[in-house]
C-alpha positions in Angstrom: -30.0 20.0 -18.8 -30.6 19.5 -14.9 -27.4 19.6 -12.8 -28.4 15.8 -11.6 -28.4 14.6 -15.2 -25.1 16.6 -15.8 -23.9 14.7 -12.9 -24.2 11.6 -13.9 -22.9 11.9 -17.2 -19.5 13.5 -15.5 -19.9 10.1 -13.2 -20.7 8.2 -16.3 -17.6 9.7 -18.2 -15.5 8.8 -15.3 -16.1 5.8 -14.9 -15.6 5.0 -18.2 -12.1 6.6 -18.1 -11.2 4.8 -15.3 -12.1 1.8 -16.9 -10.7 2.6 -20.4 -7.0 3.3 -18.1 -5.2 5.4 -20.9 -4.6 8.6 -18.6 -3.2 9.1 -15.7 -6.0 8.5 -12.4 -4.3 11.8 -11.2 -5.4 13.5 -13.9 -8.6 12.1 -14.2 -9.2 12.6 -10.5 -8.5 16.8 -10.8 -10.4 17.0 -14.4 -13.9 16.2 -12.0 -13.9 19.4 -9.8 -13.0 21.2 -13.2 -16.1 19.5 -14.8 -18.3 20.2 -12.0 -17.1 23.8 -11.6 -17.5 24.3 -15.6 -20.8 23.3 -15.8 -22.6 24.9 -12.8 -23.0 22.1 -10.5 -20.7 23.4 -8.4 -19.1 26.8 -7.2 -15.6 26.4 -6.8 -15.2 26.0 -3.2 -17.2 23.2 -2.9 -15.4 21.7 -6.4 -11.7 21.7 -4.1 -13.2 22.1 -0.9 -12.7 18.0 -1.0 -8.4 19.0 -0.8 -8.7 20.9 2.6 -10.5 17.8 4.2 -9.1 16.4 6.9 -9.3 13.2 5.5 -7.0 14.2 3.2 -4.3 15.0 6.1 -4.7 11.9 7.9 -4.7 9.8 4.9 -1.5 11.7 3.8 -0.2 11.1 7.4 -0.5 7.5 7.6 1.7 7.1 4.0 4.6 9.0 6.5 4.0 7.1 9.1 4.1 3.7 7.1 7.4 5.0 5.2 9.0 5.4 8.8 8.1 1.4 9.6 9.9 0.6 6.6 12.9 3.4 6.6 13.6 2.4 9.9 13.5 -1.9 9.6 10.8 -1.8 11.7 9.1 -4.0 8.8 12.3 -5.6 7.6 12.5 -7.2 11.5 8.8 -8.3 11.2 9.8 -10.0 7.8 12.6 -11.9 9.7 10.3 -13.2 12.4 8.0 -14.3 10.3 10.8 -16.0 8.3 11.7 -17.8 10.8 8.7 -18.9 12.2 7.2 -20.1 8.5 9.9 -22.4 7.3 9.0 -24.6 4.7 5.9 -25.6 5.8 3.0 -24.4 2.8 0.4 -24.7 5.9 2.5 -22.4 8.2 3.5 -20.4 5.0 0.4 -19.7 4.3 -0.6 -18.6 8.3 2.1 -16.8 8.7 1.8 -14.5 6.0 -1.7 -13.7 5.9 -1.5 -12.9 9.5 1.3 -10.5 9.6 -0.1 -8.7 6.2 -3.5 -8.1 7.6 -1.7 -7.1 10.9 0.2 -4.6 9.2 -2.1 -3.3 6.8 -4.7 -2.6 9.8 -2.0 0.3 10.7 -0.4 1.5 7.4 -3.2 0.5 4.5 -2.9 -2.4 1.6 -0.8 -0.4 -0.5 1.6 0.0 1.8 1.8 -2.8 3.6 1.9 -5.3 0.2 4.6 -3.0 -1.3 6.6 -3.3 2.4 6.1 -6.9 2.6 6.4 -8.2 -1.2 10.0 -8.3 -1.0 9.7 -10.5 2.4 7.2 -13.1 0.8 9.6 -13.4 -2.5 12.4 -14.3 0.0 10.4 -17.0 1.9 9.3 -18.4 -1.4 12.7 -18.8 -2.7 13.7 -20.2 0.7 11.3 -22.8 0.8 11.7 -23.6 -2.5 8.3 -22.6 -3.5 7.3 -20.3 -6.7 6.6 -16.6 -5.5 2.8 -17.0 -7.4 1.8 -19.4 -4.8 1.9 -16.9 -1.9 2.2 -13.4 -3.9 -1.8 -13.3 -4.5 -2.9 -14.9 -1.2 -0.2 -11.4 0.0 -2.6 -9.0 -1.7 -5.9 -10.9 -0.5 -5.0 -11.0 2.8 -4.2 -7.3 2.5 -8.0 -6.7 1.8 -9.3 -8.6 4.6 -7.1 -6.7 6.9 -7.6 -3.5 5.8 -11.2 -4.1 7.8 -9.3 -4.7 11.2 -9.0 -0.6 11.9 -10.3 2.4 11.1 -6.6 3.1 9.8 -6.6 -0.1 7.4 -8.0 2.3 4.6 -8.5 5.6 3.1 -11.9 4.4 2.4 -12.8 3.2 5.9 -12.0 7.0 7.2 -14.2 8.5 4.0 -17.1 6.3 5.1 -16.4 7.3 9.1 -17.1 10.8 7.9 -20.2 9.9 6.0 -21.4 8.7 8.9 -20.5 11.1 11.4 -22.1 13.5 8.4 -25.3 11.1 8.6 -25.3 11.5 12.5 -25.1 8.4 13.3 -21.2 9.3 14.9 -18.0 8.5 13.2 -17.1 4.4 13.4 -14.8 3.7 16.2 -11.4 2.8 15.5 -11.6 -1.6 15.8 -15.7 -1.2 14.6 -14.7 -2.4 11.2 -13.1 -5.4 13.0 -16.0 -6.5 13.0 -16.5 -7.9 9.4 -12.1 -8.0 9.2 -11.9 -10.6 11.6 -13.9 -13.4 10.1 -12.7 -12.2 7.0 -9.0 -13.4 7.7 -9.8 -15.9 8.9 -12.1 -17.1 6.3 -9.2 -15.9 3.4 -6.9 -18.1 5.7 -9.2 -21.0 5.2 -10.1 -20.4 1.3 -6.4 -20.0 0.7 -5.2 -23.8 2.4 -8.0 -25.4 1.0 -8.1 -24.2 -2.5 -5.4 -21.8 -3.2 -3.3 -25.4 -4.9 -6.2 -25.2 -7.3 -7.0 -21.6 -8.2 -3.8 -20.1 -7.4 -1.6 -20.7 -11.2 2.1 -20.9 -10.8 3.6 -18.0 -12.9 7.5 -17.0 -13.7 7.7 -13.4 -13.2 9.6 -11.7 -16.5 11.7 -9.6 -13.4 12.9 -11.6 -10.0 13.2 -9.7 -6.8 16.7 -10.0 -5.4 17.4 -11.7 -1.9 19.8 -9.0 -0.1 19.2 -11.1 3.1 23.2 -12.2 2.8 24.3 -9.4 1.4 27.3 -9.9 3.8 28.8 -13.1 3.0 27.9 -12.6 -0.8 30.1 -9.5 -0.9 33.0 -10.5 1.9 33.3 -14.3 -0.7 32.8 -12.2 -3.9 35.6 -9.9 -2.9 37.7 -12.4 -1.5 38.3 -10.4 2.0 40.1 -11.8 4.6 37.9 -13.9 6.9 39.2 -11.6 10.3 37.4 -8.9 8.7 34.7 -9.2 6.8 31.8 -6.4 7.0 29.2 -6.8 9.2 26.2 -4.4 7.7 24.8 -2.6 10.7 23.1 0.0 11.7 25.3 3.3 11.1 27.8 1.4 8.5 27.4 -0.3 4.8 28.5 -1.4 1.5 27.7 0.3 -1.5 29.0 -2.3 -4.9 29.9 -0.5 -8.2 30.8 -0.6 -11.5 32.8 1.8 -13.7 30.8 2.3 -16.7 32.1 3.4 -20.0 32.9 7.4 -20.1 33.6 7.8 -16.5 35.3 10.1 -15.1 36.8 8.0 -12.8 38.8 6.1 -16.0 42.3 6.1 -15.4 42.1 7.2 -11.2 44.0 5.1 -8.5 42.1 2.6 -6.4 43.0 0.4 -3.4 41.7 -1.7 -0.7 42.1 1.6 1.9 42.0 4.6 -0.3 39.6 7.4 1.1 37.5 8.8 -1.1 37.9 12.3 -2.2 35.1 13.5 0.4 36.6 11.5 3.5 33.5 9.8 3.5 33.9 6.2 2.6 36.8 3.6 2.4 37.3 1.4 -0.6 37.0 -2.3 0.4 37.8 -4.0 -2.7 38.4 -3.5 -6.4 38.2 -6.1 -8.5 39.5 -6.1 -12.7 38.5 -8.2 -15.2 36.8 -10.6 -12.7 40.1 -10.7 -10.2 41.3 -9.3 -7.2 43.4 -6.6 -7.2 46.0 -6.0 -4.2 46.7 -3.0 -2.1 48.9 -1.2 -4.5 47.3 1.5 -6.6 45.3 0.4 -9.6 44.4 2.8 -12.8 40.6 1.8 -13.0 39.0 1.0 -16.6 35.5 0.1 -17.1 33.6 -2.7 -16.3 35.7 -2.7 -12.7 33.9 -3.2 -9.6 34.7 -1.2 -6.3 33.3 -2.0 -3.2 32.8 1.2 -1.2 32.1 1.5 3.0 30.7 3.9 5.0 27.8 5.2 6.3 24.3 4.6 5.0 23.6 8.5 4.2 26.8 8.9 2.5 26.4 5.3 0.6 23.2 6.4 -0.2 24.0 10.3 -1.9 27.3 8.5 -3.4 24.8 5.9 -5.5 23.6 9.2 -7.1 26.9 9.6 -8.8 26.6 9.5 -12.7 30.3 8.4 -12.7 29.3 5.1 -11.4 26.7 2.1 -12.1 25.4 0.8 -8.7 24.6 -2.6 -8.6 21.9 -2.9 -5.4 20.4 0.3 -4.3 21.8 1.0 -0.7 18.5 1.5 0.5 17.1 -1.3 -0.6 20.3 -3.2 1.2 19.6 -1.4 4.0 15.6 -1.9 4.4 16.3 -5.8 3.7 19.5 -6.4 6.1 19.2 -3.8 8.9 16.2 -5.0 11.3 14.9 -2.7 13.5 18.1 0.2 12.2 18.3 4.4 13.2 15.3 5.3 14.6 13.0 2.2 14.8 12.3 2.3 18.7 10.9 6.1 18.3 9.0 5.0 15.5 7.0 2.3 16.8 6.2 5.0 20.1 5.3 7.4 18.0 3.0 4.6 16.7 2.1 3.7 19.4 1.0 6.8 20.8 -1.0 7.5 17.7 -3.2 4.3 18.2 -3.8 5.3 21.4 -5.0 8.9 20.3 -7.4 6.9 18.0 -8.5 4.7 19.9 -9.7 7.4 23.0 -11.1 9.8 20.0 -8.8 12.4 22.2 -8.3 14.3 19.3 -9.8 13.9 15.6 -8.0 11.5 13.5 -6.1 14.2 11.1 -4.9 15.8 14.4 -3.7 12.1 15.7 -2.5 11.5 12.3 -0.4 14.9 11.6 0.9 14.7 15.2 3.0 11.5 14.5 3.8 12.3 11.1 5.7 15.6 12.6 6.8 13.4 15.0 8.9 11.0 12.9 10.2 14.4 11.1 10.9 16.2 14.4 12.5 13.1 15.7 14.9 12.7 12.3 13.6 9.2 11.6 12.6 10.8 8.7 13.9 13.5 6.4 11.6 15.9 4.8 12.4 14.6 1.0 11.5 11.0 2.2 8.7 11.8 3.4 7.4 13.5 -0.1 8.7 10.5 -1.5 6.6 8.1 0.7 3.4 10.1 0.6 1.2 7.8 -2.2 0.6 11.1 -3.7 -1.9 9.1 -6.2 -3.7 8.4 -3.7 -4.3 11.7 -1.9 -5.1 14.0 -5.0 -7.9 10.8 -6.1 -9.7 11.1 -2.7 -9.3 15.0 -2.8 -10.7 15.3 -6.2 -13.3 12.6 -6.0 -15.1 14.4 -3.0 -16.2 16.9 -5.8 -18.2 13.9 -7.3 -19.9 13.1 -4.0 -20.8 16.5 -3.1 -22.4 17.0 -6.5 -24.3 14.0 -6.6 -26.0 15.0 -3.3 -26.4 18.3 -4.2 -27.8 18.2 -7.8 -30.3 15.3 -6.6 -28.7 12.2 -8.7 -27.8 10.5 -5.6 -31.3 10.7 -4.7 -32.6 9.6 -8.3 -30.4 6.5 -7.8 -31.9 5.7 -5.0 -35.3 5.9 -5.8 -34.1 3.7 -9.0 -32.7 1.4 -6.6 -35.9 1.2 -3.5 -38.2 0.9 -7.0 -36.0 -2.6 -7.8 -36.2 -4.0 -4.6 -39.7 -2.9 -4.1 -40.6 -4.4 -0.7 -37.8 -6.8 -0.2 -36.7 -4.8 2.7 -33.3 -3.8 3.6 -31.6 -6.7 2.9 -32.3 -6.5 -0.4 -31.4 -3.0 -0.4 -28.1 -4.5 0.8 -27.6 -7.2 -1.6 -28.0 -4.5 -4.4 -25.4 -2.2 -2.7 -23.0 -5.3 -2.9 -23.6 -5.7 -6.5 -23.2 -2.0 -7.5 -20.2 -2.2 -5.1 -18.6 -4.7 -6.4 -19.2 -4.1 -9.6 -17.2 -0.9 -9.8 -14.8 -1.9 -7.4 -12.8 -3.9 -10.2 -13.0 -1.7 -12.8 -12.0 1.3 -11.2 -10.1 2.0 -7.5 -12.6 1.0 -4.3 -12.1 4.3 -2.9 -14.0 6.0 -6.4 -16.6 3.4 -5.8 -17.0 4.3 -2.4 -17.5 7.8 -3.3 -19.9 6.7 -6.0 -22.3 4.6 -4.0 -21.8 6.0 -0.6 -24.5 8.8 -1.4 -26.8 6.1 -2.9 -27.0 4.1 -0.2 -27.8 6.8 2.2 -29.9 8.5 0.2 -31.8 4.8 -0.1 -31.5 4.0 3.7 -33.2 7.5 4.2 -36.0 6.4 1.8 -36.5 3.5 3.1 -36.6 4.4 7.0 -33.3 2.7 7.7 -30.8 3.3 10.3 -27.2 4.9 7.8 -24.7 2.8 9.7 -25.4 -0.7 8.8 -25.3 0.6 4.9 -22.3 2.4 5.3 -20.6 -0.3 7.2 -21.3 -2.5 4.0 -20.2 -0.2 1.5 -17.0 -0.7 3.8 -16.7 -4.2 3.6 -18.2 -4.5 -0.2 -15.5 -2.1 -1.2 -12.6 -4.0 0.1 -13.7 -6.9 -2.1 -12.1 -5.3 -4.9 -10.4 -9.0 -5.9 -11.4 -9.8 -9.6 -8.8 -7.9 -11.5 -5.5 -6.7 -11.0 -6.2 -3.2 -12.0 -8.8 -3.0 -8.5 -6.0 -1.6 -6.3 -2.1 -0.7 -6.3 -1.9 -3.7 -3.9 -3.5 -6.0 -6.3 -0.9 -5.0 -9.4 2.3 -4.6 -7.1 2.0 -8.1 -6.5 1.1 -8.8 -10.3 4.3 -7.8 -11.8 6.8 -9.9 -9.1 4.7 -13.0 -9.6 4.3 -12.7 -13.4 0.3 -13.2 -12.8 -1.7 -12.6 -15.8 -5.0 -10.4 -15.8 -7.8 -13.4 -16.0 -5.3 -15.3 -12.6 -7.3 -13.1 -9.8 -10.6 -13.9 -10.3 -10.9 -17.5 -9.2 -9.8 -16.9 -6.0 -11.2 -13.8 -5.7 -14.5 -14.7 -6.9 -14.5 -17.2 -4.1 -13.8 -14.3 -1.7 -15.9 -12.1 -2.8 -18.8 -14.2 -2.0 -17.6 -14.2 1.5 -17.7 -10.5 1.2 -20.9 -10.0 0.1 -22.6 -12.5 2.9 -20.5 -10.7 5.8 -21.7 -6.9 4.7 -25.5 -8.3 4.1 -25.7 -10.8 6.7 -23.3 -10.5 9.5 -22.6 -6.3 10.0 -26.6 -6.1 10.4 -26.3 -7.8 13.3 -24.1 -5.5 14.8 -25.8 -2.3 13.6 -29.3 -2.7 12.9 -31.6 -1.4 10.4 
């Protein structure tokens, strides 16, 4: 059996797997260099070579960077704004949040920037009185179309750079993808107010998000605290609410409004028993009775770890939602800042740029070194790494090239646009049933291998295997961003494909018809 027909049943296997979504992508993503390796297609540095890309560090970079926007309220003060410039308004609702997600996810990807700003739509659906459904999937849309705004929108803009940088053509510029992104918005802005009322259902999600917006006055009138001194959450101090649950070992201990905790690190507030206040003079706690703690976010934050005690709101999550622009969130956005600029002048390659400001947010304590493994989408990272095994392979045993001959064969003499139009259909295709990035590495040698068959420049192919790829709207299982929203909306599988069908199309005529224009064949 031929290495390119070994190849493509490893692809077709994949694919399959992917599709099938009983294992864990990770898993799936590290068992194709193993396949490769184990059957002779590759050797084994070019089966991992694809983790020692530097693709890899920048992608893992911008997941730190993007956990420092949100540890530091950086996105949390962006959610305000826009709260108060929506209001009620479906029209300005609608404006107002599409713009700000595909604004964000231009610097810190879909994934992140749905997952940041989920919470923030909830809270201005509740607000205005609205169902979350209504805004949730135009969220994740709007996501897509912004992801084409920057080279830094997503990890499969920066794996098609490389391609063409590979294809000598030169690596796309950091705003070339704007090019398709910008009428995209604008056009998901215009499908969304005109017929999101008719293709968007209106679903009750089985879990609500909590508003922690007023955390302050909820706690200070819950626990009855005197109005001269009620806590103001800032950005050094906050409250942590508790329970005792049954088997404690804090049954039977003294509490007060004033008592320091054992460590000297917080203050008790308030207990409350059986539903009622209790005064300043020592009570013997029992279960079901709530404390309110105070003190410092850190300490709030590694007391919540307790076993002894059932918290009731996560003190980061209290923090992210109350504390705009907290510890840290003017060095973030320089370090930011300074990143953009480094991709914008091509100063340095775009891991450098990327694993300069992710030491930079370490180096600077906005971020400790266990959040950032917890904010690196590790998912993510080891399903490009692995994937590049697939790419190389199909280049290297010929299948790529087979696929394109198949391909040039069924569009005959139709030219390139027709060579296009069957890119988008492959594209999209695959792009719901399996993640856009494991499509991209899938048709990304096809298409150059057919653009070098047919005499064609690479760029205008690649550029559309960008902008197909981001139309991955028909199912919720296409991207993270797509299934985050899923679950707080309560959406149903068949709910994303009227709307996104819709979308698509506008997809499909901006990678065929309009990037040509801009790069021609």
């Amino acid at each position: 059996m031929s290495p390119a027909v070994i190849t493509l049943i490893i692809l077709a296997v994949t694919v399959a797997i992917f599709i099938w979504d009983r294992l864990p992508v990770m898993a799936v993503a590290l068992a194709v260099p193993i396949a490769l390796w184990a059957t002779g297609v590759l050797d084994i540095t070019e089966a991992f070579g694809g983790f020692g890309d530097p693709t890899i560090i920048f992608i893992a970079s911008l997941f730190v960077v993007s956990e420092a926007l949100d540890a530091a309220g950086v996105t949390t003060w962006v959610g305000g704004a826009a709260l108060r410039l929506a209001g009620e308004s479906r029209t300005r609702l609608v404006v107002v949040i599409l713009a700000l997600v595909a604004v964000v996810t231009a610097v810190i990807t879909p994934n992140g920037s749905v997952a940041a700003l989920t919470p923030v739509v909830v809270v201005m659906a509740i607000r205005a009185r609205r169902s979350p459904s209504e805004l949730l999937l135009p969220l994740a849309f709007g996501a897509h179309a912004g992801s084409l705004l920057m080279l830094t929108g997503s990890p499969v803009n920066l794996v098609l750079s490389d391609y063409a940088e590979a294809a000598g053509v030169g690596p796309f510029g950091l705003f070339a993808f704007a090019v398709a992104g910008v009428p995209l918005v604008l056009a998901t802005i215009v499908t969304v107010l005109l017929l999101g009322p008719r293709l968007i259902p209106r679903r009750t999600p089985s879990r609500s998000l909590r508003d922690l917006g007023a955390q302050t006055s909820v706690l200070t009138e819950h626990y009855e605290l005197e109005a001269e001194a009620p806590v103001q959450l800032n950005r050094e101090i906050g409250l942590l609410e508790a329970v005792i649950p049954p088997r404690s070992e804090f049954i039977g201990d003294l509490a007060y409004a004033g008592l320091v905790t054992e460590s000297g690190r917080l203050v008790v507030r308030a207990v409350r028993h059986k539903g009622e206040g209790v005064a300043t003079e020592p009570h013997p706690l029992h279960v079901g009775d709530a404390i309110l703690f105070e003190g410092a976010w850190q300490h709030l934050t590694e007391a919540a770890q307790d076993p002894n005690i059932l918290v009731v709101d996560d003190p980061e999550d209290v923090r992210r939602q109350t504390v705009p622009l907290g510890v840290g969130a003017r060095r973030t956005l320089v370090i930011l800042a300074a990143m953009i600029l480094l991709l914008a002048t091509n100063v340095v390659p775009a891991a450098i740029a990327g694993l300069l400001a992710a030491l930079a947010v370490v180096l600077t304590r906005v971020l400790t070194v266990p959040q950032v493994y917890k904010g690196i989408g590790w998912t993510t990272v080891i399903l490009v790494g692995g994937l590049m095994s697939l790419s190389v392979a199909m280049v290297k045993s010929g299948a790529a090239g087979q696929l394109a001959d198949a391909l040039v064969t069924l569009v005959g003499d139709a030219g390139p646009y027709a060579l296009m139009l069957g890119l988008f259909v492959v594209t999209a295709s695959l792009g719901q049933l399996i993640s856009n990035m494991a499509t991209a590495f899938i048709v990304a040698p096809v298409g150059l291998a057919a653009a070098a068959e047919m005499g064609v420049s690479p760029a205008p192919v690649l550029m559309g295997i960008a902008v197909f790829a981001a139309g991955a709207l028909l199912t919720p299982v296409a991207t993270p961003a797509n299934l985050v929203v899923m679950e707080a909306a309560g959406y149903r599988f068949g709910d994303y494909w009227k709307l996104g069908g819709v979308l698509l199309a506008l997809y499909g005529l901006a990678g065929i018809l309009l990037v040509p224009l801009v790069w021609p064949f």
